[in-house]
C-alpha positions as CSV (number, residue, x, y, z in Angstrom):
1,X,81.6,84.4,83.4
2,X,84.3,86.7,82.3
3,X,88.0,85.3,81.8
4,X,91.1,87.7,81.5
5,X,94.6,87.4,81.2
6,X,96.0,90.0,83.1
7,X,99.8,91.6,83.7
8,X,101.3,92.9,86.7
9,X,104.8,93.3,86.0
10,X,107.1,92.6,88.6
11,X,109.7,95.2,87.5
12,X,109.2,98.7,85.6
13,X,108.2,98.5,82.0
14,X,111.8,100.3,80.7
15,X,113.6,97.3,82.9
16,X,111.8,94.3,80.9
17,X,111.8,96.1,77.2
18,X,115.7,96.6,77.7
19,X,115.9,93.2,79.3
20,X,114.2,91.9,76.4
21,X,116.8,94.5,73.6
22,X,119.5,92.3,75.0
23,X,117.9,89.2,74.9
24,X,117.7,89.9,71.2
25,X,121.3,91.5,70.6
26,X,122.7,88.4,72.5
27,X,120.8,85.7,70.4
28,X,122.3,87.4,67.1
29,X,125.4,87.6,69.0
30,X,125.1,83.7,69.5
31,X,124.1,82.6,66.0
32,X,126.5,85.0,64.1
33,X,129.3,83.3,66.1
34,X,127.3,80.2,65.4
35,X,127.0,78.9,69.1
36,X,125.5,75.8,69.8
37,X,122.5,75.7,72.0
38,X,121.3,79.1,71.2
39,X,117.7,78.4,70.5
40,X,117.9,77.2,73.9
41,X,119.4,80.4,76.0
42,X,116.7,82.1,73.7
43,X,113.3,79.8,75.2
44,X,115.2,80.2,79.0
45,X,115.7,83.7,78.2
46,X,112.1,84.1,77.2
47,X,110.2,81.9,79.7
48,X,111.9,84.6,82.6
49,X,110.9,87.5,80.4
50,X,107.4,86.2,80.5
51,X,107.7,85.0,84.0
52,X,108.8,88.5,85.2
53,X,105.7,90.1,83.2
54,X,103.1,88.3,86.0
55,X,100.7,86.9,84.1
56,X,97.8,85.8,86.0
57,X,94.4,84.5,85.0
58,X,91.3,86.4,86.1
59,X,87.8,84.8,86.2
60,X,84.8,86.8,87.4
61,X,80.7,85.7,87.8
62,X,79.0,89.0,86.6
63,X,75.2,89.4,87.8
64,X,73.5,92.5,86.7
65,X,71.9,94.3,89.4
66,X,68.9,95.9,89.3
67,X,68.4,99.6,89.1
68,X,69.4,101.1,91.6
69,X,69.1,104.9,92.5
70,X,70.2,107.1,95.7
71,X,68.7,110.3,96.4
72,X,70.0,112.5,98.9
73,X,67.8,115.3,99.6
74,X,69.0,118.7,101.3
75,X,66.5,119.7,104.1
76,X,68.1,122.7,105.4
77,X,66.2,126.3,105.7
78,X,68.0,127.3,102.3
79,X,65.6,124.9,100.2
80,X,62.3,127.2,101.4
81,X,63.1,129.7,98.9
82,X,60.9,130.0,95.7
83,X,60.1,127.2,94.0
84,X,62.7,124.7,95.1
85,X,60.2,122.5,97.0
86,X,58.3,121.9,94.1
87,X,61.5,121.1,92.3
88,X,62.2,118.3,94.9
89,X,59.3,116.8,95.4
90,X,58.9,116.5,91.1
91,X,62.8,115.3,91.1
92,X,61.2,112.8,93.9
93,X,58.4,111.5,91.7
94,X,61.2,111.4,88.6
């Protein structure tokens, strides 16, 4: 069994990396002016970032399969010529 996280962002990449710039500039903004609460704007702020990323859990059941080959053979006039029916019939064998 295989387990992933995986991301799907709901919005463009450029949105949530300038969406998260701001975050940033407005939590300095908020402790330089020494704001209470700001700790808290910065988890809200942080839990919609993350939201807006997707995140989804992936679980998979891998089986190996057995080996497994197709052959397709070309049976038109073309493959008279020379030696190609030797050549298919050893590629055949192979």
């Amino acid at each position: 069994m295989v387990t992933d996280l995986v991301f799907d962002p709901l919005l463009p990449l450029s949105i949530l990396v300038t969406l998260a710039a701001l975050t940033g500039l407005l939590l300095v903004l908020a402790i330089w002016r020494g704001l209470s609460g700001w700790w808290l704007r910065v988890l809200s702020a942080s839990v919609l970032l993350f939201a807006l990323l997707n995140p989804s859990l992936r679980q998979e059941d891998r089986t190996p399969l057995s080996d497994i080959v197709l052959i397709v053979v070309d049976q038109s006039s073309s493959q008279d010529i020379a030696d190609r029916p030797e050549q298919i019939a050893v590629a055949l064998k192979n």
